[in-house]
C-alpha positions as CSV (number, residue, x, y, z in Angstrom):
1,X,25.1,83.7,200.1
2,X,26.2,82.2,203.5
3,X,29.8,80.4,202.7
4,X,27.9,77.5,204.4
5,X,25.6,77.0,202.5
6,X,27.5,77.3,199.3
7,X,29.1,75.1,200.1
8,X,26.6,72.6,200.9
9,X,25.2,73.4,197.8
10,X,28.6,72.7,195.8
11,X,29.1,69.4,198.0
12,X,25.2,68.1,196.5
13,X,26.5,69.5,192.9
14,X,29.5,67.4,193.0
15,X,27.7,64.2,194.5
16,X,24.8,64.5,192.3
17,X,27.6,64.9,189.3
18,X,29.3,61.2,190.9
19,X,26.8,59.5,191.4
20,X,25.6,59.8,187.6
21,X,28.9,59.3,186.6
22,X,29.5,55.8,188.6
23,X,25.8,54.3,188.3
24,X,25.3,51.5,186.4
25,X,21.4,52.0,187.2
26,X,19.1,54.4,185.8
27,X,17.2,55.3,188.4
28,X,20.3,56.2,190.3
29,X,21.1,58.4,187.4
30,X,17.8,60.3,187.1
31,X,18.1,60.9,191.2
32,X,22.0,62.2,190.6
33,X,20.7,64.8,187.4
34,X,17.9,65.6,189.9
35,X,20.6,66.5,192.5
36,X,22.4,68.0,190.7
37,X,19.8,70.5,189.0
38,X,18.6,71.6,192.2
39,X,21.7,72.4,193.9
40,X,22.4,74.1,190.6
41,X,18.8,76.5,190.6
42,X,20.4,78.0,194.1
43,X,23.4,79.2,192.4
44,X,22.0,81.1,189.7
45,X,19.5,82.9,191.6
46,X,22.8,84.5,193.8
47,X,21.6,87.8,193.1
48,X,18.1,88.7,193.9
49,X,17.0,90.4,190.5
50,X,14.0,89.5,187.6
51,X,16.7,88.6,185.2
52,X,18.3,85.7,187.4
53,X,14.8,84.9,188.4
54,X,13.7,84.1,184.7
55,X,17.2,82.5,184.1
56,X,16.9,80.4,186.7
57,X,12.9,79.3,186.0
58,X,14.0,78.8,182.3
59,X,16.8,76.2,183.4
60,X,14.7,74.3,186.1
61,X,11.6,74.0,183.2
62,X,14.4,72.3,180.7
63,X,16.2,70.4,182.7
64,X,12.8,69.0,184.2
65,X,11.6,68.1,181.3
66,X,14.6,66.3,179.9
67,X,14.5,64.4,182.8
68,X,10.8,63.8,182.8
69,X,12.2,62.5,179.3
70,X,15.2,60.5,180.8
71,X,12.7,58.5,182.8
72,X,10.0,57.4,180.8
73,X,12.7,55.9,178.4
74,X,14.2,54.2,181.0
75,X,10.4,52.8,182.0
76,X,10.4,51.8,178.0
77,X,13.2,50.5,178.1
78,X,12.7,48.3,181.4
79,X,8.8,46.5,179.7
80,X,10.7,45.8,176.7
81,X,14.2,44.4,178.4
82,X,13.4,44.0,182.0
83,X,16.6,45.5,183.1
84,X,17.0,48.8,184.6
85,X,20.7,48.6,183.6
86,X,22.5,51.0,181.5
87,X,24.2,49.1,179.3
88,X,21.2,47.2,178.2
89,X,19.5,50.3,175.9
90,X,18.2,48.0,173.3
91,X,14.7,49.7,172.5
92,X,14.6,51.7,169.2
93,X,12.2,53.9,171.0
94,X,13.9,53.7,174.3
95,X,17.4,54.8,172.9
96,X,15.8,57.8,170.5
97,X,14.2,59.0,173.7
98,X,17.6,58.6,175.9
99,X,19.2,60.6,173.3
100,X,16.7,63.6,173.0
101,X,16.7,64.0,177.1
102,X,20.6,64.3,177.2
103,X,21.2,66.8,174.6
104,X,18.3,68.3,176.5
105,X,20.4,68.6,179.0
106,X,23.7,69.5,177.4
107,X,22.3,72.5,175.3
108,X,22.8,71.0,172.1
109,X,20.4,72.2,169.0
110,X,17.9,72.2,168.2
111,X,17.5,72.4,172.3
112,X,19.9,74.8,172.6
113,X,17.7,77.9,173.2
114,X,18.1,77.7,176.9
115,X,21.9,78.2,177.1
116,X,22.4,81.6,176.1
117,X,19.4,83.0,177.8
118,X,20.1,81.2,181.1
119,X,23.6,82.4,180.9
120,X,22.8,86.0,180.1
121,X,20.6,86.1,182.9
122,X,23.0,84.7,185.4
123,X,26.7,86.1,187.6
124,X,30.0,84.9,185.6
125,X,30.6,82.4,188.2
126,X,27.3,80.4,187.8
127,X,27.7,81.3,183.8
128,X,30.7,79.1,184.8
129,X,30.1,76.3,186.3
130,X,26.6,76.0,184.1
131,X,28.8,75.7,181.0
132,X,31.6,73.5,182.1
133,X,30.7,71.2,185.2
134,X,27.5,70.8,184.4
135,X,28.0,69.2,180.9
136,X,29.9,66.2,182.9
137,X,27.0,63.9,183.7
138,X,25.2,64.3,180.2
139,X,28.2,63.1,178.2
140,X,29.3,61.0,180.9
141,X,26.0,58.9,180.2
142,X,26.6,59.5,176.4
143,X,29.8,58.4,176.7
144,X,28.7,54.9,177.9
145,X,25.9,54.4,176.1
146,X,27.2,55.8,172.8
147,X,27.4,52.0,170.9
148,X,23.7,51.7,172.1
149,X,22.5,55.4,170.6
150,X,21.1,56.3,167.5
151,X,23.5,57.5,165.1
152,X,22.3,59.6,162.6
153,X,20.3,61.3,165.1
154,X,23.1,62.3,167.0
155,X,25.0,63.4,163.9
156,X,22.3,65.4,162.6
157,X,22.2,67.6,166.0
158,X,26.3,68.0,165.8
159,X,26.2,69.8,162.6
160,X,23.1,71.9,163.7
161,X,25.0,72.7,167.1
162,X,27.9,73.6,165.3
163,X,26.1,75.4,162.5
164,X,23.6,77.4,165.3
165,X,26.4,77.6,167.4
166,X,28.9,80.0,165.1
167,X,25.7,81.9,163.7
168,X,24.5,82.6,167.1
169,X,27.6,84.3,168.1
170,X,28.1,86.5,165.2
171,X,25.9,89.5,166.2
172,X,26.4,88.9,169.7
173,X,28.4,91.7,171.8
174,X,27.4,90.1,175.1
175,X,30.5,87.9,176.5
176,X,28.4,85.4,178.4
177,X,26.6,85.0,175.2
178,X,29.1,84.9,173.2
179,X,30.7,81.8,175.4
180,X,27.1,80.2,175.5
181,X,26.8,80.1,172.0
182,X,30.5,78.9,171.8
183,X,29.6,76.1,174.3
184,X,27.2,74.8,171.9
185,X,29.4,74.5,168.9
186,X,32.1,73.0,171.3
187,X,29.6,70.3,172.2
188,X,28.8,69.3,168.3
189,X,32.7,68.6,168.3
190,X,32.3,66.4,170.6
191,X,29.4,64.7,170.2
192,X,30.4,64.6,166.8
193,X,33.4,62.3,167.3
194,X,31.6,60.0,169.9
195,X,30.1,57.4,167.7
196,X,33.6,56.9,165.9
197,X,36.6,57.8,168.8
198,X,34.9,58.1,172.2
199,X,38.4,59.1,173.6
200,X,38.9,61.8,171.9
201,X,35.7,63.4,172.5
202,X,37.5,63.0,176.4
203,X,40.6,64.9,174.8
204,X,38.4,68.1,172.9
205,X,36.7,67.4,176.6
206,X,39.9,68.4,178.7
207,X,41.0,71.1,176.9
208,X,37.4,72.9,176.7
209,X,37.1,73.0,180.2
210,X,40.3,74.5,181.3
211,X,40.1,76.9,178.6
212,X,36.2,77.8,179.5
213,X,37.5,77.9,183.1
214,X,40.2,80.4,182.3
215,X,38.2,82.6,180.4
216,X,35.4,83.1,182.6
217,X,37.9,83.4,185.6
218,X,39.9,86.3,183.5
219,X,36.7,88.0,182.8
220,X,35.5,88.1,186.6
221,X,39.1,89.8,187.4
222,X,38.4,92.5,184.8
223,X,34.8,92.8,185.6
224,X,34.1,92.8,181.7
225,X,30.3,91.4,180.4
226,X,30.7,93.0,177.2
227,X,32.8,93.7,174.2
228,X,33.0,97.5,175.0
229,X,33.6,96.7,178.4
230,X,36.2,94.5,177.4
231,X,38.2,97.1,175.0
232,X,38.1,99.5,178.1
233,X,40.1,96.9,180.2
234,X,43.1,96.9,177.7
235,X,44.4,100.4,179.6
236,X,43.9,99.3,182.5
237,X,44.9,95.5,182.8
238,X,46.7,95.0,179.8
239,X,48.0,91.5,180.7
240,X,44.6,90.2,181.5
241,X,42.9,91.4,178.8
242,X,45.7,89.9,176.3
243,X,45.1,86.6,177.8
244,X,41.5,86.7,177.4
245,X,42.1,87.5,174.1
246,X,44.6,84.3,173.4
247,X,42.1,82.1,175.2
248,X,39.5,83.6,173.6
249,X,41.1,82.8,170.1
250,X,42.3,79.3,170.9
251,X,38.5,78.8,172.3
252,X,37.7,80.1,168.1
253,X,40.4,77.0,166.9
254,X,43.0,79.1,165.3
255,X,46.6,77.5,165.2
256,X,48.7,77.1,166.7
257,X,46.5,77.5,170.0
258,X,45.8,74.7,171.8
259,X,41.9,74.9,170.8
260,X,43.0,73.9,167.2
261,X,44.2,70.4,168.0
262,X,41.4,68.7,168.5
263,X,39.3,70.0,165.8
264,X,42.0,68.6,163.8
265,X,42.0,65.4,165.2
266,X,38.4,65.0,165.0
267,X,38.2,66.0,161.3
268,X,41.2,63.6,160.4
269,X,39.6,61.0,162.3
270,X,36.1,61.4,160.4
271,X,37.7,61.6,157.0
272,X,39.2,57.9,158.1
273,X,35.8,57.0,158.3
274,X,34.9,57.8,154.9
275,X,32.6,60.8,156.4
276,X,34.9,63.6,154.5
277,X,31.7,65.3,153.4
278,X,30.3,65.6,157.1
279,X,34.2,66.8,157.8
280,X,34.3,69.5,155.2
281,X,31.0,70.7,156.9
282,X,32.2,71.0,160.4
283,X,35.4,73.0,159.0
284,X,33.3,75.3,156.9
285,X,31.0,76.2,160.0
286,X,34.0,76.5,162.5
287,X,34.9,79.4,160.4
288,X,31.8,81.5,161.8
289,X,33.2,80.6,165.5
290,X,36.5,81.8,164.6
291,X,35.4,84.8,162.9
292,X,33.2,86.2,166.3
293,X,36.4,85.6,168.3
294,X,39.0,87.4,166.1
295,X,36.7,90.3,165.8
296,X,36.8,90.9,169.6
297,X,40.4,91.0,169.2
298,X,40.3,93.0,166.6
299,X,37.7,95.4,168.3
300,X,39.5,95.2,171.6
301,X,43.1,95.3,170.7
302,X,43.6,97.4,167.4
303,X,40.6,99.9,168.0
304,X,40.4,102.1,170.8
305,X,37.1,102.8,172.5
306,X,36.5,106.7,173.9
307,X,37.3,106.7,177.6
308,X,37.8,108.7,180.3
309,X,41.9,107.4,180.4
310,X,42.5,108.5,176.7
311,X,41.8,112.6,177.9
């Protein structure tokens, strides 16, 4: 792709990503998600093959019809209130609605079957920025809506996030799967929280994305896409693969790591909330995301795959 027109296409990315994240409007939002999903469609059709094709047709299809979604909420919404203002969500209807097109958008279940496939089907780099900036502007909206939102609702499709999320990856030898599907239980984490602490979905927020980031960027360096792959990279770039690894397993929430801490926080803030059952859940099913990312250590780091080197 022409470095100019990459980066035109970032620049409309990033403003489409503002401009949802500063409206106070809703038809300024549904034109910054529609900015923002076509700049996107460019980026993961970067190499000319079926696969990215399909990925790429499979994202626009979603994402068109959350927003389809997004709007005709917003047009309930406006008859019953006559506001086009976000803060003014008071429709049952409306706010059900509003809450179906963003997790829509984010991946969470039971719409998540996009996210895995689209990332599959996609270059690391697009696999990157699809699972980290683009989740911005969805909980950006649910963040300041999230008094106005249905509740249960929005608990209901946590625990199935999380719960789909750490079943999805266990069979999985795919790394941009494996991420996808870890994406999905990160995002019941957060959503999880929003109803009781907004801020700290912001905190499990901040660290996802660096960690995501890293991960990705490590696995771009060692060219690795799946677990074999990845066990082949420990002769040859034995720091890189060791911090993929560390990432990998703070991504999984195993303390001390970094990914621990807010799991920790959000479980000992629902258990204030009299929701220990909910809690115990959440814990339970993290398990299954820890398990897929300790086995690619395991697999990667104490058994050695036949290569070429070891002769």
């Amino acid at each position: 792709m022409n470095p100019m027109t990459f980066s035109l296409i970032l620049m409309t990315m990033i403003s489409g990503t503002m401009m949802v994240m500063i409206s106070s409007h809703w038809f300024m939002v549904w034109v910054g998600f529609e900015m923002n999903m076509l700049a996107m469609i460019p980026l993961l059709t970067k190499q000319h093959n079926p696969r990215s094709t399909e990925a790429a047709t499979k994202y626009f299809l979603t994402q068109a019809t959350a927003s389809m979604i997004l709007m005709l909420s917003a047009i309930i919404n406006l008859l019953y209130t006559g506001h086009w203002s976000i803060m003014k969500l008071m429709n049952p209807m409306s706010s059900t609605m509003m809450t179906i097109a963003l997790t829509m958008k984010l991946g969470l279940a039971p719409f998540h079957f996009w996210v895995p496939e689209v990332t599959q089907g996609i270059p690391l780099l697009s696999g990157m920025i699809l699972l980290t900036w683009q989740k911005l502007a969805p909980l950006s909206i649910l963040y300041m809506i999230s008094p106005l939102i249905n509740t249960t609702l929005l608990m209901i499709m946590s625990l199935l996030s999380i719960m789909i999320g750490g079943w999805g990856g266990l069979n999985q030898t795919q790394l941009r799967k494996i991420m996808a599907y870890s994406s999905i239980t990160h995002l019941g984490w957060m959503v999880s929280i929003l109803m009781y602490n907004p801020t700290m979905m912001l905190l499990n927020l901040y660290i996802y994305i660096p960690m995501t980031i890293t991960t990705f960027m490590l696995l771009m360096l060692s060219s690795a896409t799946t677990t074999t792959s990845l066990s082949r990279t420990w002769n040859k770039l034995p720091v890189i693969t060791t911090i993929i690894l560390i990432t990998m397993l703070s991504l999984g929430g195993l303390p001390p790591l970094t990914g621990f801490l807010p799991k920790w926080l959000i479980i000992q803030e629902m258990t204030k909330n009299n929701n220990t059952l909910v809690s115990t859940l959440m814990a339970l099913m993290a398990l299954l995301n820890l398990y897929f990312y300790t086995r690619i250590t395991y697999t990667t780091s104490l058994t050695m795959f036949p290569t070429t080197n070891n002769l």
